[in-house]
C-alpha positions as CSV (number, residue, x, y, z in Angstrom):
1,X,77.5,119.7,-40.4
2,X,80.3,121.9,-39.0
3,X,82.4,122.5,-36.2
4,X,85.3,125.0,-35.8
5,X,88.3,126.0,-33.3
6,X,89.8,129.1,-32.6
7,X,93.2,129.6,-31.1
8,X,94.0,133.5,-30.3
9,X,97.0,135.2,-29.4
10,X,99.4,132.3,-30.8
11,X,102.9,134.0,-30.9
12,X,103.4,133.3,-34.8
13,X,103.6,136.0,-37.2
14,X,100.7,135.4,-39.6
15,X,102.9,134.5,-42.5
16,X,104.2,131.6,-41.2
17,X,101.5,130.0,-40.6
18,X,99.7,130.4,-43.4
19,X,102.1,128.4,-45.3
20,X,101.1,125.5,-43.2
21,X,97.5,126.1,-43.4
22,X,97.9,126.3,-47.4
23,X,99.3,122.2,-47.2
24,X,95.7,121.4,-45.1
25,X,92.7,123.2,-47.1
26,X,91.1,120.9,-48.7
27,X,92.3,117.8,-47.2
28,X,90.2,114.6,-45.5
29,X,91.1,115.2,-41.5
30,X,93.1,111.8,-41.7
31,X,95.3,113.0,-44.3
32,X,95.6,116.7,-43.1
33,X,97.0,115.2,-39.3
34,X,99.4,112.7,-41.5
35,X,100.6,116.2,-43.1
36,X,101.0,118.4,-40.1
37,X,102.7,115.2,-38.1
38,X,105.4,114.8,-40.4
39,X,105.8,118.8,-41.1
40,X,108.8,120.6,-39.6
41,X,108.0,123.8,-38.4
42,X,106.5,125.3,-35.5
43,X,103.3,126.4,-36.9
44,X,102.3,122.7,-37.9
45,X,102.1,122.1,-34.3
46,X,100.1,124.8,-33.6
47,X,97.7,124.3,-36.6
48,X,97.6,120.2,-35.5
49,X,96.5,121.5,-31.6
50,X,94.1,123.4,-33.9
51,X,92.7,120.9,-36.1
52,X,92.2,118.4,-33.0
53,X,90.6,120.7,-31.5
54,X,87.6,121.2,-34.4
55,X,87.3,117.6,-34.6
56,X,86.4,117.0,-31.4
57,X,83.7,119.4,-31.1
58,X,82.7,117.8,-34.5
59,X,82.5,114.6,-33.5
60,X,81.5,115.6,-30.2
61,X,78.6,117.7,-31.5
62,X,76.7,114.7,-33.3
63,X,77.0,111.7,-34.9
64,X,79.7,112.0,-37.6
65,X,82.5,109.4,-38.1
66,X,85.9,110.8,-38.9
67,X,86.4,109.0,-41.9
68,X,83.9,111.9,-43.1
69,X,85.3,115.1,-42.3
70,X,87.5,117.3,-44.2
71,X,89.0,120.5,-43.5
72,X,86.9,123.1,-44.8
73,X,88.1,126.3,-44.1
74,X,91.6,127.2,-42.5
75,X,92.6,131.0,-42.1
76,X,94.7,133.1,-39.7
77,X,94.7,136.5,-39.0
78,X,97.0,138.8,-37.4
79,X,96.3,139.7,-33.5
80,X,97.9,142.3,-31.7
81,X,101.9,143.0,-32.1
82,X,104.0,143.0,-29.6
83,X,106.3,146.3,-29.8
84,X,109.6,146.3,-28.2
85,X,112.7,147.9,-28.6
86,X,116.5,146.4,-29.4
87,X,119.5,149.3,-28.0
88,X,121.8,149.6,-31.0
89,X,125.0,151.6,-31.5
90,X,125.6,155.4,-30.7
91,X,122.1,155.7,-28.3
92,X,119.6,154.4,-30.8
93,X,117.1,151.5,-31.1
94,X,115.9,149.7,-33.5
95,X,112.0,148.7,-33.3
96,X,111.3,144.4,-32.5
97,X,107.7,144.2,-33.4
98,X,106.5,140.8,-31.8
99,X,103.6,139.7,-34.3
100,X,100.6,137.6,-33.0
101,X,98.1,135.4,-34.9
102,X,94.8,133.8,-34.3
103,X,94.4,130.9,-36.3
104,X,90.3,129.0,-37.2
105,X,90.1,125.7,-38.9
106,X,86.5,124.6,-39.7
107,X,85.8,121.2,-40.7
108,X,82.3,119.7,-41.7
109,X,81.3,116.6,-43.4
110,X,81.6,116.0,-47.5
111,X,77.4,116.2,-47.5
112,X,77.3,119.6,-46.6
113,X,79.2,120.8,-49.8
């Protein structure tokens, strides 16, 4: 059994949170939340909100315990970008671009591997 959650049009570039979702693939539900509790950057918070969110629709979907879930899939991708501009010296400007992301997080139970 799986269940996922999609958040879209997070204001995190891509990059960054990848490198949280690369401490959670893999990981028993229990252990991934430990991970992203005691993790100090912004997109652990994001990727927690995330997480929750695909294991209530698992658990809320059937009857699963939560001992049994793990963290099957995590990815992000990048959503639109934000373009702005900053003024600079002698009449130019410099291009902000503003990156967005949309970050999924499936979890399923250890019987369906």
């Amino acid at each position: 059994m799986e269940a996922r959650a999609i958040q879209r049009f997070v204001r995190i570039t891509p990059r960054k949170c990848n490198q949280v979702l690369g401490l959670i693939r893999g990981q028993a539900v229990e252990q991934a939340q430990t991970t992203l509790q005691f993790t100090p950057k912004l997109g652990a918070r994001i990727v927690q909100k995330v997480l929750k969110s695909a294991v209530a629709n698992a658990l809320h979907e059937g009857k699963v315990r939560l001992e049994d879930l793990y963290v099957k899939q995590a990815v992000v991708g990048a959503g639109p970008t934000l373009k702005r501009w900053l003024p600079r010296a002698q009449g130019r400007a410099t291009p902000l671009l503003k990156r967005t992301s949309h970050v999924s997080v499936i979890v399923a139970t250890k019987e369906s591997l």
